[in-house]
N, C-alpha and C positions, 0 to 999 in steps of 0.2 A: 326343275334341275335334279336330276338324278345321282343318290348321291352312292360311291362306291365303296367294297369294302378295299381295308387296306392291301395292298399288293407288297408283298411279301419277295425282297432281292438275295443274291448273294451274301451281300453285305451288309443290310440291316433294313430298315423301313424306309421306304421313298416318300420324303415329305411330308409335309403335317398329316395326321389323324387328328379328328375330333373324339376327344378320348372317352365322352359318353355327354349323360346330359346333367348326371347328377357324380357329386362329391362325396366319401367318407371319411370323417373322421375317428380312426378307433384309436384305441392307446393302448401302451401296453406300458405291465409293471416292471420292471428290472431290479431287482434289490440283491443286498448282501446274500440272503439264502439261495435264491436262485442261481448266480454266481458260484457259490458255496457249488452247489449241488450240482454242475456243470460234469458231462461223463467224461471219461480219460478217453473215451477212442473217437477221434473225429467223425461228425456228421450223424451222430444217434442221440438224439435228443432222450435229457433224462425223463424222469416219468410226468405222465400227464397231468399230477397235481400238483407238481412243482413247475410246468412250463406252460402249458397250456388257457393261456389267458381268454374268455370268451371278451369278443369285441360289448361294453354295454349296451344295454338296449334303452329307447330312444333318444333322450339330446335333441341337440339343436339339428332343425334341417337347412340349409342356405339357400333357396330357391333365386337362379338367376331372374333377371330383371324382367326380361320377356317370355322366360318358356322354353328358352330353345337349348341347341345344342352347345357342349362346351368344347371352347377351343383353347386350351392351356388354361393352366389355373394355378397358384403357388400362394405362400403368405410369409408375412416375417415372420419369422421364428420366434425373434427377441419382441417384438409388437405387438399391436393389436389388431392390425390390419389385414387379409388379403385379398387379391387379385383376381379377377378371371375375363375372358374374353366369350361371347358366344353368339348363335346368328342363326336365324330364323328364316325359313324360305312364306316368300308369302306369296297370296293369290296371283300377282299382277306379275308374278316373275323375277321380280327383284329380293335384294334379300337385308332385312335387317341384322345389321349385324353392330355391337356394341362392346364397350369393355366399363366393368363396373367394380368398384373396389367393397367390400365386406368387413360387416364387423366378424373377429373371433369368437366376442364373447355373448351375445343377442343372434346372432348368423344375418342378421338384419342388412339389406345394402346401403352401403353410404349413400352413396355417388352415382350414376351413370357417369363414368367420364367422358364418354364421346360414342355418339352414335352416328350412322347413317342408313338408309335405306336406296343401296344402288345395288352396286355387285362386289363392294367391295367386303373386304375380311380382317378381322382383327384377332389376331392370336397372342395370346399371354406366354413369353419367353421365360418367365420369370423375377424373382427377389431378389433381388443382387444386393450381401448389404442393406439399407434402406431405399435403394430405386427398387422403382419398377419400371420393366423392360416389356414392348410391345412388338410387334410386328403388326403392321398398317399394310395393305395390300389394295393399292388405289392406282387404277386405269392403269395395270398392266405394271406396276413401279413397286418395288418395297418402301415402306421406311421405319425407321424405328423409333417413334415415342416413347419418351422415359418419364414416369411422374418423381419427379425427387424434389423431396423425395417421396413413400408412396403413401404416406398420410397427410402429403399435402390434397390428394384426390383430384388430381387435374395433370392434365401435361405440360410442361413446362421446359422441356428439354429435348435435345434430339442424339443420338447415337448414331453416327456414320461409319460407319465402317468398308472398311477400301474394299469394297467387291465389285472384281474387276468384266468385263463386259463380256458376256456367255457364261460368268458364274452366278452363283447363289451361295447365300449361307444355307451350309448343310447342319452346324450343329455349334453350339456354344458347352463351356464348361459350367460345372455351379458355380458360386462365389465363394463357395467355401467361408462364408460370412461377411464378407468383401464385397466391393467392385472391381477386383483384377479376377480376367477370366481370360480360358483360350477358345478360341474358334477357328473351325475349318469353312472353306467356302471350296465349293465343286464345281467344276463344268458339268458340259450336258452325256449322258452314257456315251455319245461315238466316240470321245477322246478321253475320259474318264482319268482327268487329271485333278488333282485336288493340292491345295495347302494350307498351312497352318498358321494364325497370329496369335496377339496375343494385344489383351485393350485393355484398359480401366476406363468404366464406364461412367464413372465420377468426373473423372477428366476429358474423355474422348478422346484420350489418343490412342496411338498401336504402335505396335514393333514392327520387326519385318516379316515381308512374309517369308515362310518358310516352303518350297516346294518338294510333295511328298512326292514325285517322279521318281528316285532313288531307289524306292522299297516297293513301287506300285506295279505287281506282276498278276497279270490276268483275273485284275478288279480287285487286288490284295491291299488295305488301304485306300480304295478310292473314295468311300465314306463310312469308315469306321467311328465306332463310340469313343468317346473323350473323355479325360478329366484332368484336372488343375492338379500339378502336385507343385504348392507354395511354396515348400524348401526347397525343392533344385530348381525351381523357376523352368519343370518340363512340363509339355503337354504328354499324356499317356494315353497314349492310342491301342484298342482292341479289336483285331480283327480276324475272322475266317473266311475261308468259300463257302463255305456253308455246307459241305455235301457228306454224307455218309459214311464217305472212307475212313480211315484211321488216320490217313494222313492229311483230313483237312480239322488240322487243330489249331485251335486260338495261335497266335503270334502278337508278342506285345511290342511295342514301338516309343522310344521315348524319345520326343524331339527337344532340344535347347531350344526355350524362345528367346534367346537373344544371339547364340551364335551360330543356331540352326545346325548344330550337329545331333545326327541321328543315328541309335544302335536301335536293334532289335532280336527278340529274342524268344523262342518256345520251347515250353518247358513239357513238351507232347501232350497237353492234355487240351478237354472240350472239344467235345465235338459237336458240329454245325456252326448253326448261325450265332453268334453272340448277341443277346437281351442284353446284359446289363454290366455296367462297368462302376466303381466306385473307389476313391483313394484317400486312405489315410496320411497325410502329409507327414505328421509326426515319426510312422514306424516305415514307412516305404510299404505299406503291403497294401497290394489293389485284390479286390475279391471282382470277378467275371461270372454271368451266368451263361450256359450251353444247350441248346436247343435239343437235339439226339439225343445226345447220351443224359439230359435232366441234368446236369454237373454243376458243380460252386466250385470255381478256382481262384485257388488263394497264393500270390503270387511276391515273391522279396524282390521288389523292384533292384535292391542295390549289387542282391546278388546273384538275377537273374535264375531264380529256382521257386519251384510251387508245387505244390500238390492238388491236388481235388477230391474231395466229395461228392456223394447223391444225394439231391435235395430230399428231405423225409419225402413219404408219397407216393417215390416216382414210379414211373409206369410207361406215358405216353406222353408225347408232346404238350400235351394241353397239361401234363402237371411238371411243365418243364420252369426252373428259375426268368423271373422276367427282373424288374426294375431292381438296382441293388441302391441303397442308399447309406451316406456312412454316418453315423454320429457323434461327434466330438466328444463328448463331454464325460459318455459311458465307454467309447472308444471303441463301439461292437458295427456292424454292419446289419441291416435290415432289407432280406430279399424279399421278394412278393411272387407268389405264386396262382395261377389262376385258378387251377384244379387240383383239390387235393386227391378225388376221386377217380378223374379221369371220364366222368358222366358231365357233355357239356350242359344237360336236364338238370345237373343237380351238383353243379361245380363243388361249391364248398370251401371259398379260396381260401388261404393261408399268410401269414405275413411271417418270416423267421427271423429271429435274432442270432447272429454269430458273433461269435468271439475270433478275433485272431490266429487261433489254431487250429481254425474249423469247428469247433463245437457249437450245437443249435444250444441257447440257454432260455431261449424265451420263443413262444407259439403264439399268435394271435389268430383268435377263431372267432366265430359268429361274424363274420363278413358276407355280406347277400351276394354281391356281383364285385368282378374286379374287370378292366378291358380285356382281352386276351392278345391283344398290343402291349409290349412295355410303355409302362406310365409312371413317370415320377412319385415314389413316395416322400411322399412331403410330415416334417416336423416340425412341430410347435414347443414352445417356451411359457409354461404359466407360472407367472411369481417365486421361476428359477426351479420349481422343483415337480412341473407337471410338464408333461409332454404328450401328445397327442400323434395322428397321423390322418392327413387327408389325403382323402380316396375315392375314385372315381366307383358311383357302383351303379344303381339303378338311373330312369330318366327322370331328366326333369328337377334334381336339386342336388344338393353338397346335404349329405348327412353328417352332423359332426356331434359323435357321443359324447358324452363324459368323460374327462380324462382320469385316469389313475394317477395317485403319487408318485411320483420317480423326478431326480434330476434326468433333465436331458437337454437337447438343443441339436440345429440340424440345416442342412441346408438341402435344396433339392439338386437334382441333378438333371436337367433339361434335356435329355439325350434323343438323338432322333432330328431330324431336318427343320428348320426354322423356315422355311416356306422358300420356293423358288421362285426366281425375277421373273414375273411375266404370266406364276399361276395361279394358281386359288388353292389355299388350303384348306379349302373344305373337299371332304371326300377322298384322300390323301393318307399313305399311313406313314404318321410324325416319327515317426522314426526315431531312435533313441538316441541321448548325448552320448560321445564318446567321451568318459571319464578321459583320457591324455590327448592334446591337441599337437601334441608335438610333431610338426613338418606333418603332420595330418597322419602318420604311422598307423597303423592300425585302424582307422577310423573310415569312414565312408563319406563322400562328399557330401551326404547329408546332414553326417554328423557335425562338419568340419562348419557348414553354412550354419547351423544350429548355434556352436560356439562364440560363432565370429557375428551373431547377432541377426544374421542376411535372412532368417525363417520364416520372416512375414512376406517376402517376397518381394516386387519389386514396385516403383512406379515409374510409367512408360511416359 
């Protein structure tokens, strides 16, 4: 079986990538002085002794169970545990393919949870909260296995989700620490219709759907990037045509998951395809990466206004922004870059820490390989005040360094297509309180949900 590289759309990556074979975990330190020492002009990272973190050298490596390729992988943050799916071509034509949960702190595997040797595929969705979320791909059918939850190390549950006949799930939100997430499901390119729910996957239920036909002009949203924003209970959607001109710039999209009203709005910036999306619930501000122009845009959901930065580096596509990921706890954004060089012989990737106003305050270096696909960075939680990052880099295992001291905590962002009905994912590429509340005056509906308690969101 021959396996292909990812194909590359208008609108982002067409269904699963296998994101490599092997994991990194590196970390970075964020402290007072570094914060302290952050520059006044956006996107210029201060000096390289106060930012520049080399990723440790060696740690734990996590060698999947069989050798093979990985097909999604995540962990709790708050736990000990994490996930992965991966699948093996073997001599006879069939393919072993398995999903197996992992210690954090030995890299040792717990579990095989379920394996088979047909033609079927198992890809890791993600942490949700304490589930774990799978994609099953058997005789032509999805389904979704959940271990919940995922240090029970078994399945035990099932996720249904209403995708309706000629669609697929294109893409799920993170959890944002939760089980309330949004997802898009898509038809097939001839009608390129898509829309948006919205489930707790604790419960299994959903809302309704939402049809993105309104705003969908010549493949504009037909599967754009996602994410959960908890306090308006929207989904926020990122997307371009991808093309060169000036005028194919990000356009952002927020839909109601419960009343399905949709605005949208662009604030002329990013150009190309959009990598990566990420939302702070608290401040309303989503950070976007841009393909052409190398860009980080940083965007006020409430008042539909943003700017942009150039990722340090830039140069050429391959040192353009890929996965962005957000962090609660430090409240900074974490992009990944594949090439700081732009030599795909001697990448060099990067992982940057932003602040809110666009400022890089923290660099993480000595990373071997990153995919040159957007791939979730994923954050870890040790004993409240260590945090880590796993990383897909060489084949063949999860490397996970040492972590440095820092609070943090984190959730991924699973962005990219959750496999389509009927094909194989393998070879496929995957806000502030208003001090007065009065009649809401002054305040933003953010603010006004924040007051009124509603910020944890909803349950469906």
């Amino acid at each position: 079986m021959t396996r292909t590289q990812p194909r590359r759309y208008a609108t982002g990556w067409f269904a699963a990538i296998p994101v490599a074979a092997s994991i990194s975990l590196c970390s970075v330190a964020l402290s007072a002085q570094t914060a302290a020492a952050r520059p006044a002009r956006p996107g210029i990272p201060p000096s390289e002794a106060d930012v520049d973190h080399a990723a440790p050298a060696g740690g734990l490596i996590v060698h999947p169970q069989f050798g093979g390729q990985i097909l999604g992988y995540d962990i709790d943050p708050g736990g000990t545990e994490g996930l992965l799916s991966e699948y093996v071509d073997l001599p006879n034509g069939t393919v072993l393919a398995a999903t197996e949960t992992f210690d954090q702190s030995t890299g040792k595997i717990i579990k095989v949870v379920a394996q088979t040797q047909t033609q079927d595929d198992f890809v890791t969705l993600g942490v949700f909260g304490k589930l774990g979320l799978v994609l099953h791909q058997h005789a032509g059918q999805n389904r979704f296995p959940v271990l919940k939850p995922l240090d029970s190390n078994r399945f035990n549950a099932r996720w249904t989700p209403p995708i309706m006949p000629g669609y697929r799930l294109w893409s799920i939100s993170a959890g944002q620490g939760g089980a309330n997430v949004a997802a898009i499901q898509s038809s097939d390119p001839n009608s390129e219709i898509s829309s948006v729910f919205r489930s707790n996957l604790a419960q299994n239920s959903f809302g309704p759907q939402i049809s993105l036909a309104p705003i969908n002009s010549h493949g504009l949203f037909y599967q754009p990037l996602i994410a959960l924003d908890t306090n308006t209970r929207e989904a926020v959607l990122a997307d371009s045509l991808g093309c060169p001109e000036p005028v194919c710039v990000t356009t952002i999209a927020l839909v109601n998951l419960g009343t399905g009203n949709i605005r949208t709005f662009s604030a002329g910036l990013g150009i190309g395809g959009v990598d990566g999306l990420a939302v702070d619930p608290s401040t309303g501000i989503a950070v976007t990466t841009t393909l052409i122009d190398q860009g980080v845009e940083f965007y006020d959901l409430d008042n539909e206004t943003g700017f942009e930065v150039q990722i340090p580096n830039a140069g050429n596509a391959l040192q353009a922004g890929l996965d962005v990921a957000f962090d609660r706890p430090q409240k900074v954004f974490l992009v990944e870059q594949y090439s700081s060089t732009g030599n795909p012989n001697d990448p060099q990737p990067r992982v940057y820490v932003y602040d809110e106003s666009g400022n890089v305050t923290d660099t993480i270096t000595g990373l071997q390989r990153l995919p040159v696909s957007p791939s979730s960075v994923q954050l870890r939680r040790r004993r409240r005040i260590n945090a880590g990052r796993l990383r897909a880099e060489d084949q063949g295992s999860f490397r996970w360094p040492k972590a440095r001291p820092r609070e943090g905590d984190g959730v991924r962002r699973p962005e990219g297509p959750a496999g389509a009905n009927g094909g194989s994912a393998r070879g496929m590429s995957s806000r502030v309180v208003c001090p007065q509340v009065k009649a809401g005056v002054g305040c933003s509906k953010r603010a006004i949900l924040k007051n009124q308690g509603q910020s944890a969101g909803w349950i469906t």
